[in-house]
DRENDO-1510 file (C-alpha; in Angstrom, 1 decimal, always signed):
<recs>
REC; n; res; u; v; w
REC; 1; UNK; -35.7; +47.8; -46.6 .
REC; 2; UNK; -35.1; +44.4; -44.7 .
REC; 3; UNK; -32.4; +42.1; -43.6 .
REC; 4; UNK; -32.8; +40.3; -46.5 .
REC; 5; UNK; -32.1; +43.3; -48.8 .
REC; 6; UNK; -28.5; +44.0; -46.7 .
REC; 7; UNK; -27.6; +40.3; -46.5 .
REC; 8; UNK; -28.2; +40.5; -50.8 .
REC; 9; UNK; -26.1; +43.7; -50.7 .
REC; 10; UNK; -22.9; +41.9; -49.5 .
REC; 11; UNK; -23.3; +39.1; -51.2 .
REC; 12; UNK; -23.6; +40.8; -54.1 .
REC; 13; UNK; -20.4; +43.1; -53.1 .
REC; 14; UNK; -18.6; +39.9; -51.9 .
REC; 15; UNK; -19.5; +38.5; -55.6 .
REC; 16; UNK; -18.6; +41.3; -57.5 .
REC; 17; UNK; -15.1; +41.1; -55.6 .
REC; 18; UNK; -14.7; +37.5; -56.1 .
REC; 19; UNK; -15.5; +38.6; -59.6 .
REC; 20; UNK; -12.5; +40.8; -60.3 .
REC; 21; UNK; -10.0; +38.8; -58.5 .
REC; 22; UNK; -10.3; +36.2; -61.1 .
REC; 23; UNK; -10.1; +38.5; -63.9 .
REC; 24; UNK; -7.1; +40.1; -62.5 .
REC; 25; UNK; -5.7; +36.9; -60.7 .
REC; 26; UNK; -3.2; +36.2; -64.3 .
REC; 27; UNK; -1.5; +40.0; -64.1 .
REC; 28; UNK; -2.0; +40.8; -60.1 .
REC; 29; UNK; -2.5; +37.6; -58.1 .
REC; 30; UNK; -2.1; +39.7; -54.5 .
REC; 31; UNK; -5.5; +41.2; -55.3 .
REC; 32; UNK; -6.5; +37.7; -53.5 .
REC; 33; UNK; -4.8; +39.1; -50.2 .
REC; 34; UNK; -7.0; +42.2; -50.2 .
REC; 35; UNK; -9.8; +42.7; -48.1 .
REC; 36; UNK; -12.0; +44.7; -46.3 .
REC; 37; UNK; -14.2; +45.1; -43.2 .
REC; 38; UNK; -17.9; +46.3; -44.1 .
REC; 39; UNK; -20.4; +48.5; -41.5 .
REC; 40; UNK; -23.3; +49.5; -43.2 .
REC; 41; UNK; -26.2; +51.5; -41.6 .
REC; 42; UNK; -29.3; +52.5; -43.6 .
REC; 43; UNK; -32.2; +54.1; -41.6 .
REC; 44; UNK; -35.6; +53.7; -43.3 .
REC; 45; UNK; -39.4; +55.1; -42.0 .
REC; 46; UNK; -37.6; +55.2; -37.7 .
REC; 47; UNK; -35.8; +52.0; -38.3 .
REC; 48; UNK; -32.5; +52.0; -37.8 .
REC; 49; UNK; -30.7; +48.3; -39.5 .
REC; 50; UNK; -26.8; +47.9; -38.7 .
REC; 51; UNK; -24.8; +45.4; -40.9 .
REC; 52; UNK; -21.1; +44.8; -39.9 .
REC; 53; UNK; -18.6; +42.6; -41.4 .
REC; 54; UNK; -15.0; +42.8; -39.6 .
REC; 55; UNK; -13.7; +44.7; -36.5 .
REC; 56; UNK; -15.7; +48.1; -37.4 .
REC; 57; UNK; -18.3; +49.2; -34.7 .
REC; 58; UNK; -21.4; +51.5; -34.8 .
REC; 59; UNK; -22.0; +53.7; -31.6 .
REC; 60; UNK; -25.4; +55.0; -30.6 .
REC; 61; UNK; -25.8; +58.4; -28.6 .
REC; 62; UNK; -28.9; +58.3; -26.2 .
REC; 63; UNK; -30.4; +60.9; -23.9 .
REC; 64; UNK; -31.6; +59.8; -20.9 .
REC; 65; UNK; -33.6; +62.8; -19.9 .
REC; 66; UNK; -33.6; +62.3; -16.0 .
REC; 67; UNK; -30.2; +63.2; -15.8 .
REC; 68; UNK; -29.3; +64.8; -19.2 .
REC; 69; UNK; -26.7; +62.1; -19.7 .
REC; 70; UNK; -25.8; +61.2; -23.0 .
REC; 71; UNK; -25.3; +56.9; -23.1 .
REC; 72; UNK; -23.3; +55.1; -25.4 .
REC; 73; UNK; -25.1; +52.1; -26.9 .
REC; 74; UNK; -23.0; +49.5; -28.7 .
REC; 75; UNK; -25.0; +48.7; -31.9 .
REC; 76; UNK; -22.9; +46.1; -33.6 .
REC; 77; UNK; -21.0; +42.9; -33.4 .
REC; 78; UNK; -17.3; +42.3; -34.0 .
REC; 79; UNK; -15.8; +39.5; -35.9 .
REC; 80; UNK; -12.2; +39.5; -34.1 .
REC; 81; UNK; -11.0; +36.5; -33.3 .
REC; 82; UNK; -9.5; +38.4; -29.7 .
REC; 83; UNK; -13.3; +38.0; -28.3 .
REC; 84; UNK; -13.3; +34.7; -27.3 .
REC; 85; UNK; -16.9; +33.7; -27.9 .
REC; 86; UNK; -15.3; +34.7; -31.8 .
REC; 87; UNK; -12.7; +32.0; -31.3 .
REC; 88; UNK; -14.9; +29.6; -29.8 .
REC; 89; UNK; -17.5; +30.3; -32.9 .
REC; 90; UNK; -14.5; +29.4; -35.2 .
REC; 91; UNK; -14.1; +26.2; -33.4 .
REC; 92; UNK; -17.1; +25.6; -34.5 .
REC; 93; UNK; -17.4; +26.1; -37.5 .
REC; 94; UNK; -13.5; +24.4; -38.2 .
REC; 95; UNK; -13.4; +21.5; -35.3 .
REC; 96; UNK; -11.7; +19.2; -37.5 .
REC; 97; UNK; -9.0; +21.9; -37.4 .
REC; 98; UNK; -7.3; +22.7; -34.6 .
REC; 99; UNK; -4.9; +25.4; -35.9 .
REC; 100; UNK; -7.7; +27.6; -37.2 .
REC; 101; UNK; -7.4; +30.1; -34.5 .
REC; 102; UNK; -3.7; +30.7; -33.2 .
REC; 103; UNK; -2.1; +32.9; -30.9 .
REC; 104; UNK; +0.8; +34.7; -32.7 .
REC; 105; UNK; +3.3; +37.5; -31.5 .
REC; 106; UNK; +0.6; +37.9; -28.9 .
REC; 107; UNK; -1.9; +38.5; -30.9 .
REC; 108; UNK; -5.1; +36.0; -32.0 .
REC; 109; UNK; -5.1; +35.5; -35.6 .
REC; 110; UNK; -6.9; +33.0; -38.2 .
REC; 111; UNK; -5.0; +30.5; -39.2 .
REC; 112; UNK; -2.1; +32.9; -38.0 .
REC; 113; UNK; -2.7; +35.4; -40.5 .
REC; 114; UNK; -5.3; +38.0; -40.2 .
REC; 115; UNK; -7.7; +39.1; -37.0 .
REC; 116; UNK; -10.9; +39.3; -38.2 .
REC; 117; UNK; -12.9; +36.5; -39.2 .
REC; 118; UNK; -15.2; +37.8; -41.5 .
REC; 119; UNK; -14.8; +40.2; -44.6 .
REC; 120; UNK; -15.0; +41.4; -48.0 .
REC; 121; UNK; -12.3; +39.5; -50.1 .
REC; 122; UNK; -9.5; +37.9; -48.6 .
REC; 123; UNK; -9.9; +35.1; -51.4 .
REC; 124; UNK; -7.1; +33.4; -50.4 .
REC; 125; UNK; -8.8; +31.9; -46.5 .
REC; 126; UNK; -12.5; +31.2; -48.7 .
REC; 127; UNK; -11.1; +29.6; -51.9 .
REC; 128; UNK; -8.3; +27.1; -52.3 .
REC; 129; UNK; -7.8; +28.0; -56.1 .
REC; 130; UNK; -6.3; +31.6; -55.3 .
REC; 131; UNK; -4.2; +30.0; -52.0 .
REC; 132; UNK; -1.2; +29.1; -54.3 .
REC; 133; UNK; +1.8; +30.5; -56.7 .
REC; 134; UNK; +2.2; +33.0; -57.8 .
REC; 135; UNK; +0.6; +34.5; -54.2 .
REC; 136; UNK; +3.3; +35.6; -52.1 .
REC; 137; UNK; +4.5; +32.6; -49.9 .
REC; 138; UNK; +2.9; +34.8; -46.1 .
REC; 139; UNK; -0.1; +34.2; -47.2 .
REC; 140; UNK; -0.2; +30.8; -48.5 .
REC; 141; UNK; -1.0; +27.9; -46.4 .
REC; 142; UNK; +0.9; +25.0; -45.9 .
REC; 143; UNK; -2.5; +22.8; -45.7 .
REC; 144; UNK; -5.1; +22.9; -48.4 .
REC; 145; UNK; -8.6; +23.8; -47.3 .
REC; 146; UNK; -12.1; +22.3; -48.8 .
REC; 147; UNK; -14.4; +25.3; -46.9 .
REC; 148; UNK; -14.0; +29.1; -46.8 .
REC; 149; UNK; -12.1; +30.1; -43.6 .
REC; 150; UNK; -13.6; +33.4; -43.4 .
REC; 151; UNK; -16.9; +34.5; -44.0 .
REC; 152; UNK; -18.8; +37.3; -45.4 .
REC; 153; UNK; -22.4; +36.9; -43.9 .
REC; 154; UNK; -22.6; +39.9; -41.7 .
REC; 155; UNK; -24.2; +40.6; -38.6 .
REC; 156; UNK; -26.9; +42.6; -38.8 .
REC; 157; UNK; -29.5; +44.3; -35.6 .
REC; 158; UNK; -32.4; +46.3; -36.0 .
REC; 159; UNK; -33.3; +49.0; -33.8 .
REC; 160; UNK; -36.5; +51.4; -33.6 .
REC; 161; UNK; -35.1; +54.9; -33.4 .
REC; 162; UNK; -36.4; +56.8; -29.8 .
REC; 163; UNK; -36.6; +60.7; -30.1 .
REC; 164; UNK; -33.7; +60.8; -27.7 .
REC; 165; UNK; -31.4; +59.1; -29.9 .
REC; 166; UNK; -29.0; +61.8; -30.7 .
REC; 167; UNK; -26.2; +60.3; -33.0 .
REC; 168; UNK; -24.5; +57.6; -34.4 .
REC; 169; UNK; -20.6; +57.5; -34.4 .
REC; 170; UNK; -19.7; +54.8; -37.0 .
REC; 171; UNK; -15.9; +54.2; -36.9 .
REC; 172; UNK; -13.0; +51.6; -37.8 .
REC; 173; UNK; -11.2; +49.3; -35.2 .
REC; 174; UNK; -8.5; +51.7; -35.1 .
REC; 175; UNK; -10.4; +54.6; -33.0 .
REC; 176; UNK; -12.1; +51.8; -30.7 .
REC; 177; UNK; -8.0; +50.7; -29.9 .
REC; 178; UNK; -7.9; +53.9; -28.4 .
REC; 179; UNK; -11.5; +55.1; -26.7 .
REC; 180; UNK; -14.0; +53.4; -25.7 .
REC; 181; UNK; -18.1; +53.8; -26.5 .
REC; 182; UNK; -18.6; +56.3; -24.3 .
REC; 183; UNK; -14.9; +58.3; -24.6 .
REC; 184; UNK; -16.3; +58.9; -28.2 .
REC; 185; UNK; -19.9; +60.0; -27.4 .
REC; 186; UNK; -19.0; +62.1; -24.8 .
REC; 187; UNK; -16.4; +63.7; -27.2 .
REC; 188; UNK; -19.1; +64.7; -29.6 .
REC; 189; UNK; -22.0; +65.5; -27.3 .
REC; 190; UNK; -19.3; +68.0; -25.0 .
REC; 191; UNK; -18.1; +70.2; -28.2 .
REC; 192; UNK; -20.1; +71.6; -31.7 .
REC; 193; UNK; -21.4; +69.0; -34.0 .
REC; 194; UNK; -19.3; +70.4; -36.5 .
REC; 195; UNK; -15.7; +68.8; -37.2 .
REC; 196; UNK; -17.1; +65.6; -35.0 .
REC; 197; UNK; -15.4; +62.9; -37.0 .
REC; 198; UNK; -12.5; +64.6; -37.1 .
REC; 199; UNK; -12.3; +65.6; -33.1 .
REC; 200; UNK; -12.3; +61.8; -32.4 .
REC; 201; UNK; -9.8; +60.9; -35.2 .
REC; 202; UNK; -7.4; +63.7; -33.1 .
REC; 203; UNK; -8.5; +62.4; -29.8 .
REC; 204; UNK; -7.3; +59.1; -30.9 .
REC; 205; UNK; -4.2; +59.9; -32.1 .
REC; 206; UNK; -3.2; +61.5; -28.6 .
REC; 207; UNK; -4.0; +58.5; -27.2 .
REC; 208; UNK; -2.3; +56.0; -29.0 .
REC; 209; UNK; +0.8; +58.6; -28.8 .
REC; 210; UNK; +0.5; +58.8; -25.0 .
REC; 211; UNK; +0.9; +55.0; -25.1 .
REC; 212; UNK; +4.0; +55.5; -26.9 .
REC; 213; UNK; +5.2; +58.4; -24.8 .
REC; 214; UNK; +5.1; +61.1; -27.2 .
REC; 215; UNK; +3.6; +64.2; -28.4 .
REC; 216; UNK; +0.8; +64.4; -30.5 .
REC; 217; UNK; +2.9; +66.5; -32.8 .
REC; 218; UNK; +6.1; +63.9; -33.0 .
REC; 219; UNK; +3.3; +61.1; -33.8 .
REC; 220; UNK; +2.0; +63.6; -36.5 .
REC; 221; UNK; +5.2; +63.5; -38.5 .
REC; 222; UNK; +6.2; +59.9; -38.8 .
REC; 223; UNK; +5.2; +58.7; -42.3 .
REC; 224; UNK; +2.3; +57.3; -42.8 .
REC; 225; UNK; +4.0; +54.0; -44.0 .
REC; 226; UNK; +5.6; +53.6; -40.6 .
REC; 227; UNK; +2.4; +55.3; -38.7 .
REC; 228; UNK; +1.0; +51.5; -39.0 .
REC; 229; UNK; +3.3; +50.3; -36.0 .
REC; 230; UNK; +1.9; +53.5; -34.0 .
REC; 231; UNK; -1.7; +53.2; -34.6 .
REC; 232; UNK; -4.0; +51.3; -37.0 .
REC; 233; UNK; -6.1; +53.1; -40.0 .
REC; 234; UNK; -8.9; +55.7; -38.5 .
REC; 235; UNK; -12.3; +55.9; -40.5 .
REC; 236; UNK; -15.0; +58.2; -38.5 .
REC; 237; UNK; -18.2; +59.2; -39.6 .
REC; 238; UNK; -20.9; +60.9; -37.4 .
REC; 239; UNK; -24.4; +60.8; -38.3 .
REC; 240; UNK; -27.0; +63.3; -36.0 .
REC; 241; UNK; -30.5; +62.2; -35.9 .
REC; 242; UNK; -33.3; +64.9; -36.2 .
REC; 243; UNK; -35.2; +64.3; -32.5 .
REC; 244; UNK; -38.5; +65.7; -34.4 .
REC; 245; UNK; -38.5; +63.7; -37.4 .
REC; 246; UNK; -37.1; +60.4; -35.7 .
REC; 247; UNK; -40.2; +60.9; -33.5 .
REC; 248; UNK; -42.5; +61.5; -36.4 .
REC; 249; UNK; -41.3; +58.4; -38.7 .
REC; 250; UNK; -41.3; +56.2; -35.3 .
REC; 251; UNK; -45.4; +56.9; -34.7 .
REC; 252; UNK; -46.5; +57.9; -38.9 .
REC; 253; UNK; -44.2; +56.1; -41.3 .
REC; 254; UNK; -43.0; +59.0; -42.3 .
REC; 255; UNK; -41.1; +58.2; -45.9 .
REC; 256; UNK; -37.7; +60.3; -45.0 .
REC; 257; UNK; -35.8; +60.9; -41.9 .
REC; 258; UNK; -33.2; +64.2; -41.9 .
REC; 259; UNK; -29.8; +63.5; -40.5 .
REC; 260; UNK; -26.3; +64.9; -40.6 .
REC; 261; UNK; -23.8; +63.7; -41.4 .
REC; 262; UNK; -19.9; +65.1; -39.4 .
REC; 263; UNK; -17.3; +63.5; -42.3 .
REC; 264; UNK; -13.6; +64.1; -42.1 .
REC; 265; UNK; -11.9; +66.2; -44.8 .
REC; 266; UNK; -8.7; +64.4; -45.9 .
REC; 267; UNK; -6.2; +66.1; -48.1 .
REC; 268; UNK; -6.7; +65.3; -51.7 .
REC; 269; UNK; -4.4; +62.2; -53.0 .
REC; 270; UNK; -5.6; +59.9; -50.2 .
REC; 271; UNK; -7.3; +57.1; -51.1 .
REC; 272; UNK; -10.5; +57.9; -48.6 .
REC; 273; UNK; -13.1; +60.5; -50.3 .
REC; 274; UNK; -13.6; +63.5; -48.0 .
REC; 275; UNK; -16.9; +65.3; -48.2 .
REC; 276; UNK; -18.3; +68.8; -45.8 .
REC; 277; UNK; -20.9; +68.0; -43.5 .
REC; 278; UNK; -24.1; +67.8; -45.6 .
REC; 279; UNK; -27.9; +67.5; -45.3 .
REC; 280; UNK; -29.3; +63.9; -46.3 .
REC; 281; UNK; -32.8; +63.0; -46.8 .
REC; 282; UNK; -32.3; +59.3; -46.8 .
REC; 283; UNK; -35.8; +57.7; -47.7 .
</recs>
């Protein structure tokens, strides 16, 4: 495992993409609107590598033993253009345009149409060709464009598991809206490991309801189609390190680390797949 194996993985996931959009581009041209953030995290022999494309955000849980605190430690980097050093990096990389970032309905957007600035697909802001009819006229821009807008090299950071690490809480833009790093590690290190992801997914949801001034249990009810103005999409997953075995593959490179992994069971019919908490042995 390196860098240079995760930056081939997206490409070759951004390729494969690009791939089927022009198959499909005659019979479903909006496939050129889709997209998708991307946080990957792969731990091999006590190294643990975060990739992130998008808004999505890995979480680190560490010990500090002197006061039996558990500290959350941001492991990735967010491509939203509502960090400014993202805007400014957009400049950047566009300065002959100065439209590339703009501020709409109070909200930062590229080119005034989507937040993040990097991604899986969204084939319409890399290339021109798929920026036209038949697309549906919101996404089209009035200007052509020579370059890819967005981009799909992730960020990626390496870090040296500690035996004190205790878990990683992997999650979607819409559960950092509503708590911050350490809201959502001290929510799992305070209550059983099991049902993790799906504790902060809940914890979330009261949140954005008490911004809304409402119950938790009115929120609950409003169909999901209309659920988007309330709260974006949730995606938690929860991955406990062993404290033995990180410490083993940190000082013998030891060929497999044992972690578990807190998933969210989702009722069938949803486009997520839903799994039990399971054992790994991820080499």
């Amino acid at each position: 495992m390196s860098v240079d194996v995760l930056k081939k993985a997206y490409q070759a996931t951004e390729e494969g993409f690009f791939s089927l959009v022009t198959k499909q581009w005659p019979t479903s041209p909006q496939i050129a609107a889709v997209g998708s953030c991307c946080l990957v995290g792969v731990v091999c022999n006590g190294t643990l590598y975060i990739a992130n494309l998008g808004d999505s955000r890995a979480v680190l849980g560490r010990l500090v033993k002197a006061t039996g605190e558990v500290l959350a430690i941001q492991l990735s980097s967010e491509h939203n253009v509502g960090i400014e050093s993202v805007r400014q990096e957009m400049h950047s990389l566009h300065p002959d345009d100065p439209h590339i970032v703009v501020l709409k309905h109070n909200v930062w957007r590229v080119k005034g149409r989507i937040q993040v600035s990097r991604s899986i697909g969204d084939v319409y802001l890399k290339k021109a060709e798929f920026n036209r009819e038949p697309l549906y006229q919101k996404f089209r821009l009035r200007e052509p464009f020579r370059k890819p807008i967005l981009s799909s090299e992730p960020s990626i950071s390496v870090h040296e598991l500690q035996p004190h690490d205790q878990f990683i809480v992997s999650a979607s833009d819409g559960l950092w809206e509503h708590l911050s790093n350490q809201d959502a590690v001290d929510i799992v290190q305070n209550h059983p490991r099991n049902g993790s992801a799906r504790r902060l997914v809940k914890a979330a949801l009261q949140e954005a309801a008490k911004k809304r001034e409402m119950r938790y249990s009115d929120l609950k009810k409003i169909d999901r189609g209309v659920r988007r103005h309330f709260h974006d999409d949730i995606t938690v997953v929860v991955v406990f390190l062993d404290s033995n075995l990180v410490s083993k593959a940190s000082s013998v490179k030891s060929p497999s680390l044992s972690l578990r992994v807190g998933g969210v069971n989702l009722p069938v019919k949803t486009l997520a797949s839903c799994a039990r908490p399971k054992e790994l042995n991820i080499s």
